[in-house]
FIDREN-43437 format. One line per 5 residues: number of its first residue (from 1); for each residue x, y, z negated of C-alpha. Coordinates in pm, whole numbers, padded with zeros to 5 digits. Example, Ala and Ser with C-alpha at 12.3 -4.5 7.8 and 13.67 -1.06 7.14 Angstrom:
BEGIN
1) 01230/-00450/-00780; 01367/-00106/-00714
END
This chain:
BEGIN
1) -04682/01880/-04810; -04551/01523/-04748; -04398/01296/-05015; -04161/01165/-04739; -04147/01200/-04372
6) -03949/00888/-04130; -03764/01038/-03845; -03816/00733/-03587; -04078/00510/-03481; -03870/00211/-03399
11) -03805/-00101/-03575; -03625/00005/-03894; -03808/00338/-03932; -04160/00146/-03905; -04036/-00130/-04119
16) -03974/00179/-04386; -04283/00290/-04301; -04472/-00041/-04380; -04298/-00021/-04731; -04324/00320/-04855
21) -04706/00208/-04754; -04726/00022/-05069; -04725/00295/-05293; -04899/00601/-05332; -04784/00903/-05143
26) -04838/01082/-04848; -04658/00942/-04532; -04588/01060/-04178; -04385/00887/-03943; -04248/01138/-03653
31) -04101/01026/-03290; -03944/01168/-02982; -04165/00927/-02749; -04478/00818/-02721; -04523/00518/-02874
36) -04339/00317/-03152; -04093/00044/-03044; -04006/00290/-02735; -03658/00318/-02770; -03370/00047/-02862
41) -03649/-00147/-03068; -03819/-00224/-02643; -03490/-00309/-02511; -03292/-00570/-02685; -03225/-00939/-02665
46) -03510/-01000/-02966; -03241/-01229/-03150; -03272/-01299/-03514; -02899/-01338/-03598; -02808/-01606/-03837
51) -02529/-01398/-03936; -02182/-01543/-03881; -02069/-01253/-03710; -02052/-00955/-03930; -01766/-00903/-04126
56) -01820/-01039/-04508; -01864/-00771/-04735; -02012/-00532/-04506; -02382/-00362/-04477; -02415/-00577/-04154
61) -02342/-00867/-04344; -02537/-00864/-04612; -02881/-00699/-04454; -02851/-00928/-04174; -02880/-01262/-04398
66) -03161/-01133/-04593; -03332/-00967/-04321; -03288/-01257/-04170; -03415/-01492/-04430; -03772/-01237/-04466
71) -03865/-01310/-04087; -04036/-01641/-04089; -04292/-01524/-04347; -04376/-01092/-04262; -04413/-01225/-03871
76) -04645/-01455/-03993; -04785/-01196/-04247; -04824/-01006/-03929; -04900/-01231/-03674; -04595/-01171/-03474
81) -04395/-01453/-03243; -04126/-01601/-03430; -03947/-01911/-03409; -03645/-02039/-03520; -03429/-02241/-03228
86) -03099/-02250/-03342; -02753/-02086/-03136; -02454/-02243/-03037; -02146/-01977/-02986; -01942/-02185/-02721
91) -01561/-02194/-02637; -01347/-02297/-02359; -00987/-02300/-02477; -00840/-02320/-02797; -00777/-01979/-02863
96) -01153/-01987/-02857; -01183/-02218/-03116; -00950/-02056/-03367; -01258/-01780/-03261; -01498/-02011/-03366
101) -01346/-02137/-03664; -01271/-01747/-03793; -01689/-01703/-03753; -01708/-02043/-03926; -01567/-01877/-04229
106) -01792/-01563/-04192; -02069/-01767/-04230; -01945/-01949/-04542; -01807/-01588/-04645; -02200/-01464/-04631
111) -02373/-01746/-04738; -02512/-01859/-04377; -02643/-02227/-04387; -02600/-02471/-04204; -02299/-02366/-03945
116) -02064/-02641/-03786; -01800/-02658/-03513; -01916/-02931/-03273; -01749/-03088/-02973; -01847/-03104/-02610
121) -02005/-03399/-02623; -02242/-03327/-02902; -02240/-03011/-02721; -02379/-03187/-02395; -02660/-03371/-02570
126) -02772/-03075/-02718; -02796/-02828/-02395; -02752/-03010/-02102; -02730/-02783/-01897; -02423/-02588/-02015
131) -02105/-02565/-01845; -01952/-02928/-01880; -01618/-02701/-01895; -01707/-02643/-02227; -01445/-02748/-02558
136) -01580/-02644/-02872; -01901/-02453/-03039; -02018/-02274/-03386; -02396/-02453/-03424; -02577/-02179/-03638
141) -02938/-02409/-03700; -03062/-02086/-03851; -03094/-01842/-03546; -03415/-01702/-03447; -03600/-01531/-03239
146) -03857/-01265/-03263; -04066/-01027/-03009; -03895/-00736/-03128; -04150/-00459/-02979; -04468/-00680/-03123
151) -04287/-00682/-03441; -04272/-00279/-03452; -04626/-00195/-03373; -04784/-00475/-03596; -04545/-00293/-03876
156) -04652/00048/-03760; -05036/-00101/-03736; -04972/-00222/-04100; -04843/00111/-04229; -05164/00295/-04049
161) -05335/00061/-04235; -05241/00170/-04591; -05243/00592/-04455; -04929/00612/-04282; -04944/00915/-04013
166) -04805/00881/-03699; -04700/01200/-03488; -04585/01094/-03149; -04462/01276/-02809; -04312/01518/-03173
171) -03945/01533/-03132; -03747/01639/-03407; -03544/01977/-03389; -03369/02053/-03700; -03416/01912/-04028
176) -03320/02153/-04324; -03369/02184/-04695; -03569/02454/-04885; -03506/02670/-05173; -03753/02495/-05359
181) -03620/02154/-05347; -03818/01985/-05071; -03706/01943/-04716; -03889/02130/-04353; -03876/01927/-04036
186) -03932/02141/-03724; -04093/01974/-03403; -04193/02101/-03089; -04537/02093/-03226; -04463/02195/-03613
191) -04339/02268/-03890; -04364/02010/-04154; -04291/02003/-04569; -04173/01740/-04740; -03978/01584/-05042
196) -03814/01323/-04891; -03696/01320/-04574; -03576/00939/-04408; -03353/00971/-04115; -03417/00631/-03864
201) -03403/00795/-03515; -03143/00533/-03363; -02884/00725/-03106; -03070/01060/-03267; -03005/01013/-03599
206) -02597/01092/-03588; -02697/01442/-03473; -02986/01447/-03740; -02745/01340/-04022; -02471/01607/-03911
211) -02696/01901/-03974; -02698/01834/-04307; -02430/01632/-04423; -02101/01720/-04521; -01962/01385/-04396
216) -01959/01357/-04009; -02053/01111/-03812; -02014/00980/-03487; -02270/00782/-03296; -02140/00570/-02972
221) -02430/00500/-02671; -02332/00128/-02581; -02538/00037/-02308; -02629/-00321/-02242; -02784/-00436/-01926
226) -02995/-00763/-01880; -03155/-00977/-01625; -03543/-01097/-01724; -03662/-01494/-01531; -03971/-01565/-01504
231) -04161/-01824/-01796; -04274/-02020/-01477; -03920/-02188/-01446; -03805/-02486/-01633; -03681/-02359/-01964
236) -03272/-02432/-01891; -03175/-02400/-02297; -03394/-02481/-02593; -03110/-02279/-02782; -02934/-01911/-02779
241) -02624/-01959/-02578; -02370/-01724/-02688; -02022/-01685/-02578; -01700/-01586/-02772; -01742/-01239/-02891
246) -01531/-00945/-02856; -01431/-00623/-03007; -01739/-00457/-02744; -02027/-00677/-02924; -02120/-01024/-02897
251) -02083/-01088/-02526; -02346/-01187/-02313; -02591/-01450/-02379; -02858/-01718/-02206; -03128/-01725/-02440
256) -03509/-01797/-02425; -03756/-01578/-02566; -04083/-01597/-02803; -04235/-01590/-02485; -04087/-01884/-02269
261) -03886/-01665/-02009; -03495/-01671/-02025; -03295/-01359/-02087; -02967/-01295/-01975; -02702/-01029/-02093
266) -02633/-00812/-02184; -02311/-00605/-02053; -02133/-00342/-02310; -02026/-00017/-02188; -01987/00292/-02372
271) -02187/00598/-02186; -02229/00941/-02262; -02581/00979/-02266; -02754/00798/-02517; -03093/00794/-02350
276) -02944/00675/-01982; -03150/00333/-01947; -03050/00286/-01589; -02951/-00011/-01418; -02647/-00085/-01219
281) -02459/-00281/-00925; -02174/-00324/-01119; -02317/-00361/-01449; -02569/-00646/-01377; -02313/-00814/-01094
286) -02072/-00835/-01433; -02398/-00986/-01635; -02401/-01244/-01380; -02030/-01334/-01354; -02025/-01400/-01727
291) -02368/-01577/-01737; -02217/-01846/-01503; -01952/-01957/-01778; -02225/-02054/-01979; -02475/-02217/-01729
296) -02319/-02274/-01397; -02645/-02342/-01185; -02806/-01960/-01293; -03060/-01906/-01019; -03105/-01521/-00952
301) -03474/-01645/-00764; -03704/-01668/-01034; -03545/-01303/-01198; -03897/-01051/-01213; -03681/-00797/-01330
306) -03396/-00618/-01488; -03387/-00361/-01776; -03120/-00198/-01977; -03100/-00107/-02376; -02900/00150/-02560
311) -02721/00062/-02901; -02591/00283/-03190; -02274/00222/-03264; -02126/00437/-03563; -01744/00435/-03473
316) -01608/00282/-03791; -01872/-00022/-03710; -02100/-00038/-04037; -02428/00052/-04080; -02480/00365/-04306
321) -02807/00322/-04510; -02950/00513/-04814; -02879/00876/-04997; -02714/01110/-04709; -02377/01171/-04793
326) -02289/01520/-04904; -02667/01646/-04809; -02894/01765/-05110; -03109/01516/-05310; -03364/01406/-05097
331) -03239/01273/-04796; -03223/00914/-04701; -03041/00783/-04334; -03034/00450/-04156; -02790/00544/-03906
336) -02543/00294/-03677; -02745/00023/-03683; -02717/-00154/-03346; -02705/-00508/-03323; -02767/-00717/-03562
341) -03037/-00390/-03677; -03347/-00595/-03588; -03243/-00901/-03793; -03161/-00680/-04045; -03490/-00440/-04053
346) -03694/-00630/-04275; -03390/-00576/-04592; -03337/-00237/-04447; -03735/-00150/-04513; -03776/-00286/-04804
351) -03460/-00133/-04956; -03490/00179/-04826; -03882/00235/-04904; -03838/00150/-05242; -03524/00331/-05305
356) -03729/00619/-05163; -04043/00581/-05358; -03862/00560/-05694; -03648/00852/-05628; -04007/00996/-05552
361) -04179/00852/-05918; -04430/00713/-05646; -04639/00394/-05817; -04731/00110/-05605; -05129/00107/-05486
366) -05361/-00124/-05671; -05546/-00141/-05337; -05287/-00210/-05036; -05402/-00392/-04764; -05219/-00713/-04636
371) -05138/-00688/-04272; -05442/-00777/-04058; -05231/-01065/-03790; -05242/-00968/-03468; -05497/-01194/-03279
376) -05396/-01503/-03152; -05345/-01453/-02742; -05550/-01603/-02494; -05317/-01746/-02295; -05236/-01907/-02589
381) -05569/-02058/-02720; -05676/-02363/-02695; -06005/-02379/-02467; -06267/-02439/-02773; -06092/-02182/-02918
386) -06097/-01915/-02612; -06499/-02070/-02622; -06532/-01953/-02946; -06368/-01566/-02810; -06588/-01557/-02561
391) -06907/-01600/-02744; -06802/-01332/-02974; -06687/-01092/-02716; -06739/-01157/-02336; -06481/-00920/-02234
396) -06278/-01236/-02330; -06387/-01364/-01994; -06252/-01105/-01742; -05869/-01202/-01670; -05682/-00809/-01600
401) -05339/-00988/-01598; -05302/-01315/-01393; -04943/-01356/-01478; -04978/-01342/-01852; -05365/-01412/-01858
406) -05445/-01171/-02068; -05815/-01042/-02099; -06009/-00686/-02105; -06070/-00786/-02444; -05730/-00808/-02528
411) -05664/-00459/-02358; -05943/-00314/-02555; -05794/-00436/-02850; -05490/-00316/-02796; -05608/00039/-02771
416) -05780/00039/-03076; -05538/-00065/-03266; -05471/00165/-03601; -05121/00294/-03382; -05287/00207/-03087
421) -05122/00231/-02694; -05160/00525/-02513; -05021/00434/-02177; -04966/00170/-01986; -04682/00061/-02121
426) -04748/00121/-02433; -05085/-00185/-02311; -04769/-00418/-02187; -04617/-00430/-02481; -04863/-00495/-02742
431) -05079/-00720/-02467; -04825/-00835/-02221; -05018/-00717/-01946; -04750/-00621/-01679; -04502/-00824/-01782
436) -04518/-01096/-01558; -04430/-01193/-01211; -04571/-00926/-01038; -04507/-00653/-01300; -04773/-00502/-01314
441) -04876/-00509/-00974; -05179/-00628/-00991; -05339/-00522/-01289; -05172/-00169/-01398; -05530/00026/-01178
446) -05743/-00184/-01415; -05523/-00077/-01744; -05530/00221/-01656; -05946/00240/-01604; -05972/00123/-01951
451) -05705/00359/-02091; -05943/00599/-01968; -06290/00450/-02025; -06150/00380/-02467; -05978/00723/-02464
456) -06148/00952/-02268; -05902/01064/-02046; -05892/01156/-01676; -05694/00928/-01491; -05477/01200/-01393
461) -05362/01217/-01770; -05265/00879/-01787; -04896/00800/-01809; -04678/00463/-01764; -04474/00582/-02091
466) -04523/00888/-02138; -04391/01249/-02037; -04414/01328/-01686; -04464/00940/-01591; -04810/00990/-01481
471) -04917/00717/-01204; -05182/00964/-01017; -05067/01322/-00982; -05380/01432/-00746; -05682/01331/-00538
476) -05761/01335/-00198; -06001/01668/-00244; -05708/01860/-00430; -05450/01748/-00118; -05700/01835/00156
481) -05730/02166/-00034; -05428/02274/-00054; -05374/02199/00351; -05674/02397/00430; -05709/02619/00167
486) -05913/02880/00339; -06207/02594/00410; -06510/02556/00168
END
């Protein structure tokens, strides 16, 4: 029996996870893939919103200013990439600046600091490189931005920490309560008991919350599609470029990341499968069309690659967080929350776990571990420091991953990690090994040799991310074998 099980390994349900951590209980933390971070949490445009553009007096609102407000200090807590550039949303007309000034007064509405309309020539100084076409802009100082996958395993890593459970690969097939009060979550694998049961499994956890709710609830899949450059070019904007946003989301965006490249997107289109991360033609050709009103001199030759993510939108556009509605006592939901969910997650965690906990009568642990930080990257060390690696571990020495120079150490590391990767994606994200120029070109045969050195496997086992994804399906012996299967 479980004091409380989280339905989701992404960035809200491991942010939970981190919180109910504190106290003392018995935690498990079930997910449909096979790794944390592996859904909407991998895919989005790792923006820490300042929050001018939710509505005042919504959920949005208010968990996006105090998440928002928590992420300078848990990513350093947790070793994460943070920083805080600043956003400018810019306009071309002035029907975009009555736009501007209506987000203007959001941001006074929820308490946002700092936020001014600024003219084009202010505009200029600041990004040069913006469309000289440009009128007007809403300056938020107070935008960050975050690596939003690093961020969810160092939380899930944290949670392991203090005797969180993690049972991935495990989807989720019905949730119901029992006679006696508790809750049973069925799996592929299991059967599991609980007493609480904490519903965070993104474009799941509509259906989740319908089979036991007497309110219903209906999840949109709004699928955004983005174009990656390479770190290697000049950095273009020091800034998150926005554009005016519409009734679809907050329109596509030039913006760097923690990690120097530049990110572009994403589209907004409303799909019927919620799990369809495909690319398109027409969806990326629209990316670029819009990109160009913000930065007129895009070049599509330093691009490494393209991805798409899926958001959550509940239809009546709020985020629905806490007790389940017209479900028996014990059941807790964070469902709808798209964009701006991972500037919100830190509130959402800490809200939720302790709402959960004292529903529970669960006290907090005189012995919870801080975080243990992630370990600085080589590529970022300074050489006395990558010395100092290097005497302490040698593996430090051996480059895997030219493009992002990270080391077998690193890999290692990453492996071992209390939720540590189990596939070679699972190494790109916590590492950055693979997510380079080349992709993974060149260093995805070592990964996967020390996937299967640290975890036993047979290469054959190894996935890219899990499932059927398996880079090797045979050897040379097994295909002769089966041509000339009557030879010895």
């Amino acid at each position: 029996m479980y004091d409380a099980i989280i339905i989701g390994a992404g960035v809200v349900g491991c942010a939970v996870a981190q919180q109910l951590a504190k106290y003392n209980g018995k935690l498990l933390v079930i997910d449909r893939m096979e790794d944390v971070a592996d859904g909407a949490s991998k895919a989005n445009s790792g923006i820490v919103h300042a929050g001018f553009d939710a509505h005042p007096g919504t959920e949005k609102a208010r968990l996006n200013v105090k998440g928002a407000k928590m992420y300078k200090q848990l990513a350093n807590e947790l070793g994460v990439p943070y920083g805080q550039p600043g956003a400018l949303v810019i306009g071309f007309t002035e029907d975009d600046r009555k736009t501007l000034e209506n987000l203007l007064s959001q941001a006074n509405a929820n308490e946002v600091e700092g936020c001014r309309i600024i003219e084009r020539e202010e505009i200029l100084k600041m990004e040069p490189n913006t469309n000289p076409d440009v009128l007007c802009a809403l300056y938020a100082p107070t935008s960050g931005l975050v690596s939003p996958y690093e961020m969810t395993c160092a939380l899930a890593d944290s949670a392991a920490e203090n005797g969180a459970e993690f049972s991935l690969s495990n989807p989720v097939l019905e949730i119901k309560p029992t006679a006696d009060g508790n809750w049973l979550v069925i799996t592929e694998r299991d059967e599991y008991r609980t007493r609480a049961v904490i519903n965070c499994a993104g474009m799941g956890s509509g259906v989740l919350h319908n089979m036991i709710s007497s309110r219903r609830v209906r999840l949109i899949a709004r699928r955004g599609e983005y174009y990656l450059l390479d770190h290697a070019a000049e950095m273009p904007f020091a800034m998150t470029m926005f554009q005016c946003p519409t009734k679809m989301g907050k329109g596509v965006l030039v913006s760097p990341t923690t990690h120097g490249n530049i990110l572009l997107g994403p589209t907004a289109d409303d799909i019927d499968d919620g799990y369809d991360t495909a690319t398109t033609r027409a969806g990326l050709d629209e990316a670029l069309s819009k990109v160009r009103l913000t930065w007129k001199n895009v070049n599509l030759r330093q691009v490494i690659t393209t991805f798409s993510g899926i958001r959550a939108h509940e239809e009546h556009g709020d985020f629905i967080i806490g007790k389940v509605e017209g479900a028996p006592e014990g059941a807790y939901e964070a469902v709808g929350v798209e964009s701006p969910g991972l500037s919100a997650a830190p509130a959402i965690g800490q809200e939720l776990g302790d709402e959960v906990a004292a529903f529970l009568g669960l006290d907090k642990k005189d012995n919870w571990k801080k975080p243990t930080p992630v370990a600085k990257a080589f590529r970022n060390m300074t050489n006395a420091e990558r010395a100092e690696a290097y005497a302490l571990d040698p593996e430090y020495g051996t480059l895997v991953c030219r493009c992002e120079q990270v080391t077998e150490a690193e890999i290692r590391a990453a492996i071992r990690r209390p939720v540590g990767a189990r596939s070679i994606d699972g190494v790109k994200r916590r590492t950055r090994a693979g997510m380079g120029r080349c992709q993974g070109g060149f260093c995805s045969p070592r990964v996967l040799e020390i996937l299967c050195e640290e975890l036993n496997m047979s290469p054959l086992e190894i996935t890219k991310c899990g499932g059927e994804s398996r880079l090797l399906v045979g050897t040379l012996h097994d295909i002769a074998k089966e041509a000339r299967p009557d030879e010895e």
